[in-house]
C-alpha positions in Angstrom: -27.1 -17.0 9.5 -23.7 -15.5 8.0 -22.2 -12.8 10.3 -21.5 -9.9 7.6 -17.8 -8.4 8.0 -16.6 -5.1 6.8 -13.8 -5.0 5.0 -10.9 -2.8 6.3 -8.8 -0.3 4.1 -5.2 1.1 5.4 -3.7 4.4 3.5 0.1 3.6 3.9 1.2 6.0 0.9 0.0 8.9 -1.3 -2.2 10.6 1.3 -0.2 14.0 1.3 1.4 13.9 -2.2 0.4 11.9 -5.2 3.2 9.3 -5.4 4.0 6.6 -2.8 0.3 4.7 -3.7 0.1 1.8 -0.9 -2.9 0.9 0.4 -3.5 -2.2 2.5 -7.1 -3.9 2.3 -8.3 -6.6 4.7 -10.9 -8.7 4.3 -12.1 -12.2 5.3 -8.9 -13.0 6.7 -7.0 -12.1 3.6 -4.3 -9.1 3.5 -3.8 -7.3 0.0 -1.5 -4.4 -0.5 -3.0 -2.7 -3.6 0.2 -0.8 -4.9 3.8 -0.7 -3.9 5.1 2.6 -5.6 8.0 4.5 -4.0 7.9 8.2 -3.6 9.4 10.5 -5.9 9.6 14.1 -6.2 11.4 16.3 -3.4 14.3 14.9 -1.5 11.8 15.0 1.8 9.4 13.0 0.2 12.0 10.6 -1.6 13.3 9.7 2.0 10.3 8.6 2.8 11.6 5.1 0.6 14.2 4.9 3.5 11.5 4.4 6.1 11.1 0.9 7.4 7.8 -0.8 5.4 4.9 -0.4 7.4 3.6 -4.0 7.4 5.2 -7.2 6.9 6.0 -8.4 3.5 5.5 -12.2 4.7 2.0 -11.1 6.3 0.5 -10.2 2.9 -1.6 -12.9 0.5 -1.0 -10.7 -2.7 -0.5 -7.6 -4.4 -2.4 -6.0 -6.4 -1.1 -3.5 -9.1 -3.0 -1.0 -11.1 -0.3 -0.1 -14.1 3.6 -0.1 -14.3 4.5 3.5 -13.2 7.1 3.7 -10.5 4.7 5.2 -8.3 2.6 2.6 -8.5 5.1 -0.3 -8.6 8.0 1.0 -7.0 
């Protein structure tokens, strides 16, 4: 019988303004950042892209982009 696992979804971006989008899913042993935007908009959200990245680039199997706006792709 298959043991059923959930997958798990980080919010690393855009959870108090609407730029920054980075969320980080993992799921059968696989780690996918689903957008990379940078933050835009007042200089206290903007430094914000100064911050160190919250996970690993080298830990991640893909990335996964929605459309080309900076906020998305940054």
């Amino acid at each position: 019988m298959e043991k059923h696992q959930s997958a798990r979804l980080r919010f690393l971006g855009a959870t108090d303004t609407v730029t920054g989008s980075r969320y980080l899913v993992v799921s059968h042993g696989r780690r996918i950042l689903v957008e990379c935007g940078l933050f835009q908009g007042y200089k206290r959200i903007r430094d914000r892209n100064r911050v160190a990245f919250p996970v690993s680039p080298a830990s991640l199997d893909a990335v996964l982009l929605s459309h080309a706006h900076l906020d998305h792709t940054g």
